[in-house]
N, C-alpha and C positions, 0 to 999 in steps of 0.2 A: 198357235203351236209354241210359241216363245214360252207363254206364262205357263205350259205343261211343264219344258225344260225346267223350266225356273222351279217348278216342284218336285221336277223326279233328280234335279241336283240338290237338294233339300234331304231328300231320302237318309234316315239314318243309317250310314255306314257301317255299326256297333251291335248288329241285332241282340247281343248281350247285353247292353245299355239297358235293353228293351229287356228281356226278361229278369234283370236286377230289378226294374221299375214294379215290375208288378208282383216280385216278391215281396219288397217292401210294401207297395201299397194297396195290393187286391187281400181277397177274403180267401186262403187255402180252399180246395175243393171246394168251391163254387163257380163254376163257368162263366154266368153271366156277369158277376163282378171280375172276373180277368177280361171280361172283353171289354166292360166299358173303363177299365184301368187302362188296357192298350189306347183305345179310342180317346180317354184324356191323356195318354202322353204323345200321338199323335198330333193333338189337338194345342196341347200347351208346353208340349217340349218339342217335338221334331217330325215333319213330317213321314208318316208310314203309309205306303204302296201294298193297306192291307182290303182287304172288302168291304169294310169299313159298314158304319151301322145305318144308312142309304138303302145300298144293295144286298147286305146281310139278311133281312128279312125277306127279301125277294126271292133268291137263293131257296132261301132254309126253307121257304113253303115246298116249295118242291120237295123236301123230308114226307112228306104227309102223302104222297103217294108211294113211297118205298115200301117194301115188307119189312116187318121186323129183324130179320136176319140179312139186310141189307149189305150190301159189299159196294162203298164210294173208293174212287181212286181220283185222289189230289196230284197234278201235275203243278209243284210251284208249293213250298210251305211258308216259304221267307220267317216271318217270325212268329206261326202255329196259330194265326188268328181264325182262317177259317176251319183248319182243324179242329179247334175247339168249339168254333159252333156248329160244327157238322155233326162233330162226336158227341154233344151235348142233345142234339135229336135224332142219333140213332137208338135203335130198343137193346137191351142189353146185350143180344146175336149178334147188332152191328157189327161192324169192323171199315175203318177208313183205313188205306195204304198212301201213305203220301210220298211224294219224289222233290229231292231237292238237291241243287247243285251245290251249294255253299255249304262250304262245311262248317262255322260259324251260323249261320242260319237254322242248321239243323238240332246242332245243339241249344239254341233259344228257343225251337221251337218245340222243341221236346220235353226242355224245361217248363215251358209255359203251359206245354199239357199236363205235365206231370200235377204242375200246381194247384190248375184244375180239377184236377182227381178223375182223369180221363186215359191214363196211359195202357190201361187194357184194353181199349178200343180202337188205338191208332197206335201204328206202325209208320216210322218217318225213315225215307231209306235213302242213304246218301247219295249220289252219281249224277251226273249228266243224263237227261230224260232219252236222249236215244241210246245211252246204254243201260239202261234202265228198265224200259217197258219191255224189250225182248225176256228181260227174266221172269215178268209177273204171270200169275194163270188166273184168266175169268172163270165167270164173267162177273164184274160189276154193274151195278143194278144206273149206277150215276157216275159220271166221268168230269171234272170239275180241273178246266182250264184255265191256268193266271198263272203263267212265269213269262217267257221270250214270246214275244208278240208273234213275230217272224219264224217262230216254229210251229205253230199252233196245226197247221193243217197238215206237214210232215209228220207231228207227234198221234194226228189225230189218226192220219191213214196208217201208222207202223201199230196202234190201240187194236185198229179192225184187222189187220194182218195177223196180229198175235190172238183175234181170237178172243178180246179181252170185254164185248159188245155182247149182248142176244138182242133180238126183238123186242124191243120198249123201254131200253139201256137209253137215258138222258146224258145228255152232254151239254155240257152249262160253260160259254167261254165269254169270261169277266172283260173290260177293257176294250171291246170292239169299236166305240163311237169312232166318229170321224179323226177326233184328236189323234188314234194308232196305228191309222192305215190300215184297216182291218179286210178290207178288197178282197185278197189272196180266197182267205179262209172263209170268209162271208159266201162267196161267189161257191167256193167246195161244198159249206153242207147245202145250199140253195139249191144246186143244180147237180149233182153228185148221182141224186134218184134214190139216197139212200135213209133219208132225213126229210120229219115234218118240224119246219122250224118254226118259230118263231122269238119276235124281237123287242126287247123291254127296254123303255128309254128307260135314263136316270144320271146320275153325277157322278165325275170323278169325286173317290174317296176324298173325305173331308175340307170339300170343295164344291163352286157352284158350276163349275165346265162338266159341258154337256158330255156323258157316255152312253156305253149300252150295254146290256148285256146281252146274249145268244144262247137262246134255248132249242136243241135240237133232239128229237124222237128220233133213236134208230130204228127204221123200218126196210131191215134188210130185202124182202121180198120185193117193195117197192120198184126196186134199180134189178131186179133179175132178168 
């Protein structure tokens, strides 16, 4: 647990840092070169607490069973990395809604779509996620969890309150490994009655510590 610490106090504080970086050195409207522009200044400027190119691929398969006019809701943007690979596989109907507390992070993150040539598909909406998702209307097709560890299954239950779910809605929640105490929320979509899960080992971003991620099918009838 120490050498996590010792990474997630590494964390770029600046997330403007970050999208200066990759104005100067990605390719305008190309996606995948913004993201491996992030992933080398993660890599050789400062650590980022982003999806990183590990898990990113593992994720993104999961695009390939959505419909074309899919609707993803991002809880957590920090500096627009999975945004931009989310939006980079949705069909042109797509639409990603993202939620982010920081108000510095949103505007990195915005900017970092924009440069991608992605900002008609994503929507980054400022606020704290519990005053946040009572405003949204479903349903999204994918629900894509990575900000506060410790809220994940409050965020997740006020998601199905509001209605924001149907029948075969995935919910993808990043950072579960041992390393974040993932218990809580683990044990919710497990035993809930409402969720076919299942669980993909892999690595903390740009790092060899062990994570997971958390793939869960809403199958509302299931728990009726």
């Amino acid at each position: 647990m120490s050498e996590l610490a010792d990474l997630v106090q590494k964390i770029e504080p600046h997330p403007k840092r970050v999208s200066d970086y990759v104005a100067k050195h990605a390719r305008r409207g190309d996606p995948a070169d913004v993201l491996a522009t992030m992933d080398r200044y993660a890599t050789e400027e400062r650590f980022l607490m982003n999806l990183g190119p590990d898990k990113g691929p593992l994720v993104q398969e999961l695009f390939d069973r959505l419909p074309e006019d899919a609707r993803v809701l991002e809880v957590g943007a920090y500096c627009g990395y999975s945004a931009v690979l989310f939006a980079s596989k949705l069909g042109p109907r797509g639409r990603l809604v993202s939620l982010e507390v920081g108000e510095e992070s949103v505007e990195a993150a915005r900017a970092n779509v924009a440069f991608a040539g992605l900002s008609d598909r994503v929507e980054i909406i400022l606020g704290a996620s519990g005053e946040t998702i009572p405003t949204l209307r479903g349903p999204f097709d994918l629900v894509f969890l990575d900000h506060w560890k410790d809220l994940y299954k409050q965020d997740l239950q006020a998601i199905e309150a509001q209605g924001l779910l149907k029948p075969g809605s995935l919910v993808v929640a990043d950072n579960v490994g041992d390393l974040f105490n993932p218990t809580e929320y683990l044990e919710y979509v497990r035993t809930c009655g409402h969720y076919d899960c299942e669980h993909r080992e892999a690595t903390v971003e740009y790092h060899t510590l062990p994570d997971a991620v958390e793939i869960s099918v809403y199958r509302p009838s299931a728990g009726a």
